[in-house]
N, C-alpha and C positions, 0 to 999 in steps of 0.2 A: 242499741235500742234503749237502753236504759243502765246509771254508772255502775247499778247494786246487781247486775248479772256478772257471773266468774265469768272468764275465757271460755271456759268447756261451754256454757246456756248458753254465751254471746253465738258461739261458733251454731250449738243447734239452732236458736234463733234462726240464724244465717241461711240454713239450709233448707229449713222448716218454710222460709218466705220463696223459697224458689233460688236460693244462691248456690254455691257462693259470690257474694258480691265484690266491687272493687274495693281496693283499700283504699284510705283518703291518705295521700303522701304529703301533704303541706304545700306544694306546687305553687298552688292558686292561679292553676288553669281550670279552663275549661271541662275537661275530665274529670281533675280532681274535686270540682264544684261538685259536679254532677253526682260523683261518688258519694257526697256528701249527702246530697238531696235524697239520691236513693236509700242511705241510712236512716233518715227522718222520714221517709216511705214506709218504712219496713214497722213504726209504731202504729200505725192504724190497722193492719192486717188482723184480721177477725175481730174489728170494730168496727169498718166504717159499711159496711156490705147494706144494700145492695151497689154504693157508687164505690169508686176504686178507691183507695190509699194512697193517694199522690204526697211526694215529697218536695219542698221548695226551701230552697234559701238566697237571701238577698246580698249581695257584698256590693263592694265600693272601693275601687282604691286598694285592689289586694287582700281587704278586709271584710271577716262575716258582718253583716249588720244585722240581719232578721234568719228566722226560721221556723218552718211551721210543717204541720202534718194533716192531714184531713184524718180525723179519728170518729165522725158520728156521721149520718145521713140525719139530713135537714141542720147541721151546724157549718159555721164558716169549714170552706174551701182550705187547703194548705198556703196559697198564694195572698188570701187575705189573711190569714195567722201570721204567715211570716212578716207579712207589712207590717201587724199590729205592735209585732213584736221588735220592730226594730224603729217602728214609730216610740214606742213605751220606753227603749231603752235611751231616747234623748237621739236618735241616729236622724241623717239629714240622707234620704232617699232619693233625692233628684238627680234624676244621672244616672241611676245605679243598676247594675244587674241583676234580672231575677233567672235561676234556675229551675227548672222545673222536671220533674219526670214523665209528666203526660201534658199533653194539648191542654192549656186552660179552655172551661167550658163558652160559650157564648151565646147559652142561650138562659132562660128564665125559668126556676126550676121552684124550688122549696129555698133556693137561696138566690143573690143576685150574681149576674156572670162577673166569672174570675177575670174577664176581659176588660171589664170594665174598671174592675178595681186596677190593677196594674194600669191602664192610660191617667187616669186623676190622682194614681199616686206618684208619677213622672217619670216612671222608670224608663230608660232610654233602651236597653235594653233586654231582648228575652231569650235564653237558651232551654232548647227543647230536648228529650230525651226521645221522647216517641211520641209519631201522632196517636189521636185518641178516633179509632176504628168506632166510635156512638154515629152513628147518621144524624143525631142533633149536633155533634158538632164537625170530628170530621173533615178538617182543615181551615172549616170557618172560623176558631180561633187565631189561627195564623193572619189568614187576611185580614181580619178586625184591625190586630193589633198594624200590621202592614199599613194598612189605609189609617192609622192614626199618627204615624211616622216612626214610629218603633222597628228598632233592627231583631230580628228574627235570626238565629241561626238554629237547624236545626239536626239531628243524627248524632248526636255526643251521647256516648255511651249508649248508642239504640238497642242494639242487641240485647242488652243488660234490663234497660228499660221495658223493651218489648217483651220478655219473658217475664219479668215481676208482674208487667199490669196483663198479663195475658188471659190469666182466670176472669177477670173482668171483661177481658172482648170476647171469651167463649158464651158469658152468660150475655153479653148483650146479643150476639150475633144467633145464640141456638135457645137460649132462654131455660138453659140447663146448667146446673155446677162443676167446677174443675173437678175432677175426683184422683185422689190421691189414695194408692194405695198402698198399707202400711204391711210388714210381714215380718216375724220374726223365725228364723229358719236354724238350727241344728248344723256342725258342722259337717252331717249328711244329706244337709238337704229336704231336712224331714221339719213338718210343723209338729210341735210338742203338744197334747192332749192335754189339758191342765196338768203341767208340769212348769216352771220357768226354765226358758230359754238363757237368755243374756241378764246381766249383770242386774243388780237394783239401780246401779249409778247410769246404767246406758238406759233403762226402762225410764229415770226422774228425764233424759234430755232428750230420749223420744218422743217425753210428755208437748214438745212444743209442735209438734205436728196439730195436738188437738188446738192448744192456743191460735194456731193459726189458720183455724179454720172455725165454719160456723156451724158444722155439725162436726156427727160422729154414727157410720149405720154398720151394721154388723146382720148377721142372720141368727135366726133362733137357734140353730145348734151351738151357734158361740154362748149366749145365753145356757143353755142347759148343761154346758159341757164348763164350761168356764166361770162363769155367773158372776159377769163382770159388770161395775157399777156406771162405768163409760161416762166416766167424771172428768172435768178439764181440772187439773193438778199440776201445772204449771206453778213455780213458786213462786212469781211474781203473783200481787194482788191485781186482780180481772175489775178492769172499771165497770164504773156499776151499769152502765148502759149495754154490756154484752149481753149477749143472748148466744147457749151452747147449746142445738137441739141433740139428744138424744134419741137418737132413730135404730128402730127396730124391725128388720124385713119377719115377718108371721109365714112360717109355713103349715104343710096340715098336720105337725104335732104340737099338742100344745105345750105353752110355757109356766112354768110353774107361778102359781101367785105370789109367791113370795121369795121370787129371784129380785137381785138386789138392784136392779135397773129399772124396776119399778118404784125404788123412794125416790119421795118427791125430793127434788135439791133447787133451791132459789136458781131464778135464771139460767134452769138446765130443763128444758120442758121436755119430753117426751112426746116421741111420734110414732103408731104402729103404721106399719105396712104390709095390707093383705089384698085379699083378690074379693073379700064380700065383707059387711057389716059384723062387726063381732061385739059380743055384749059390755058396754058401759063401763068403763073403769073412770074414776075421780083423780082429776089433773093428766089424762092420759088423752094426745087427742089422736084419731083413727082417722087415716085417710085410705081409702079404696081404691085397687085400679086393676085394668084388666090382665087376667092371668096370660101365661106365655104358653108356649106349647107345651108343657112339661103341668102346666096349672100353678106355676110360680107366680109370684109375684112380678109384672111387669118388670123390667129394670130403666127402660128408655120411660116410661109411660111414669115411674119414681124419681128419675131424676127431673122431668117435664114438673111435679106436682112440688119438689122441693127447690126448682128456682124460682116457682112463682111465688115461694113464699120467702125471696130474697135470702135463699140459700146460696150462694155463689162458688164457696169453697166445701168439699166435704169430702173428709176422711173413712174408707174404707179399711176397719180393723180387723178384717176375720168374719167368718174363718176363712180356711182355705177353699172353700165349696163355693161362697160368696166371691171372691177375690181371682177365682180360675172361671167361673161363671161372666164375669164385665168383663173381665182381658177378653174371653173368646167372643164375646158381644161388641167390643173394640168402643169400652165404654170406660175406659183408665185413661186418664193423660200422665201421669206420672208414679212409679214404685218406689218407696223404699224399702227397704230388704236390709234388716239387719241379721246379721249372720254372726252365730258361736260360735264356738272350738267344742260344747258340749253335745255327746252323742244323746240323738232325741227319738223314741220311737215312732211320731206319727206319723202323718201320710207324706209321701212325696211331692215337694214345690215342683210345677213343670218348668222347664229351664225358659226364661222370655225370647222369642223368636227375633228372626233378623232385624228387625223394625223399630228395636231398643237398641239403645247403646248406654251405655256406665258413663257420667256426665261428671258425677262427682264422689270422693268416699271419707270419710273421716273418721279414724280411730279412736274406739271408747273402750279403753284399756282393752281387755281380750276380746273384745268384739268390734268389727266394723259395721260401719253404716255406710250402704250403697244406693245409689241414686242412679236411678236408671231414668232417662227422657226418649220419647221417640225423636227417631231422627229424622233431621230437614229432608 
């Protein structure tokens, strides 16, 4: 992602995007391209929302000539960065291959189709990662580029590709965001009460979960029991065009005024979530929806009102009431679970049922990090 992250942030990165992803071995195959593409993917995540994060690079002869990322909605596409970019560098593109991680689009958006760029800038030909599941495009990139004599191959690295861009086809297809959720567990099992769990150094490369998402929602007891600021602290600097909502589920006890998730912080706005009108708070905006049987806060009816505000990715922190609440709604797509060796008094994590399976884990000195996905 970036040369100034250590190993240890490259690796959270990694995981934090949905990986771990392929290594680039030097090849300069087809795979190995890909790998690559996918790595220049991995920079627009919780930037470019509500369009995916697609990654592209040009070669020639063995050789990279361009590279590009799509990092903002309504700015160039990755497939027209990377041209720019290997145009700029004095590079002779005719002939040459572009890889790509998703279907360039083909149709007329806030920008012009990436289809069209790639035919006038001569590229012969195009490697695909994964089709792009958008019904405006859809396979119609493929044939565009087909009927203008360009070779198509496509499935390299799909699997890989299709699980990166997959929060993207959830939000297109349901109109709701990926939800990721985060947990940090005792080596009993237990969630800690404002206490810390794991390490300071595993909590700074947990931090990339929030980076890589576009919010962050939590329920009021996390709030009153924790009184956490639900800040993105990634160390890397946040380009200025993010936006990290701070979301708070309201239940019927109230939250203290001057819990610390209430300051205002640039480019971190806050959202309440309740079941009725609650009174006026300054820089706080309140969206309504209808109570569940319990008189909670809808949960499908909150995730429906934060993709329509080009939410696509959002992190689930706590607590455990929240977080045991979406699983049994079957409203998670993905866990991580970091687990200590330190004994914790709180409540008991329920163990995830058959339907998860451990996909990936990585070691932060005495604590791991586990990735659970549902399985195909």
């Amino acid at each position: 992602m970036n040369l100034s992250l250590t190993p240890e942030q490259a690796e959270a990165w990694s995981l934090a995007t949905r990986g771990p992803w392929p290594r680039v071995d030097g090849s300069a195959s087809d795979p190995d391209w890909m790998a690559l593409a996918l790595q220049e993917a991995t920079r627009g995540v919780g930037l470019s929302s509500p369009n995916p994060s697609v990654g592209c690079v040009i070669t020639k002869d063995r050789r990279l000539l361009g590279h590009g990322a799509h990092l903002q909605a309504g700015q160039p596409h990755a497939e027209v960065i990377a041209i720019q970019n290997a145009l700029s560098a004095g590079e002779d593109i005719q002939g040459a291959t572009a890889y790509i991680t998703l279907e360039p689009c083909c149709h007329i958006g806030r920008t012009a189709p990436c289809t069209d760029a790639l035919i006038q800038a001569g590229i012969r030909r195009v490697v695909l990662g994964a089709l792009d599941l958008n019904p405006r495009v859809n396979g119609g990139g493929v044939a565009i580029l087909k009927s203008a004599g360009i070779e198509v191959t496509t499935g390299i690295l799909e699997k890989e590709c299709i699980r990166f861009h997959e929060p993207f086809f959830k939000w297109v297809k349901t109109g709701r965001p990926w939800v990721t959720a985060k947990l940090a567990l005792g080596e009993n099992r237990r969630v800690g009460i404002a206490e810390r769990i794991t390490d300071p150094a595993t909590q700074a490369l947990g931090h990339a979960l929030r980076r890589a998402s576009d919010g962050i929602m939590v329920g009021s007891e996390t709030i009153r029991v924790d009184n956490p600021q639900l800040t993105d602290r990634w160390p890397l600097l946040a380009e200025p065009h993010r936006v990290f909502h701070r979301i708070v589920m309201v239940g019927q006890k109230a939250i203290q005024d001057e819990a610390a998730v209430w300051k205002f912080t640039p480019r971190e706005p806050i959202l309440r979530i309740s079941t009725q009108k609650l009174p006026a708070r300054e820089q706080i905006s309140d969206i309504v929806v209808p109570p569940d049987s319990k008189s909670r806060p809808s949960l499908p009816h909150t995730l429906a009102e934060l993709g329509a505000r080009h939410i696509t990715r959002l992190l689930l922190e706590g607590g455990p009431t929240l977080i045991h609440r979406a699983l049994e709604e079957k409203l998670v797509d993905e866990v991580h679970l970091f687990q200590s060796s330190r004994f914790v008094g709180g409540p008991m994590f329920q163990t995830l049922n058959s339907t998860w399976g451990e996909d990936a884990s990585y070691s932060c000195g005495q604590d791991l990090w586990q990735i659970f996905r549902l399985k195909a």
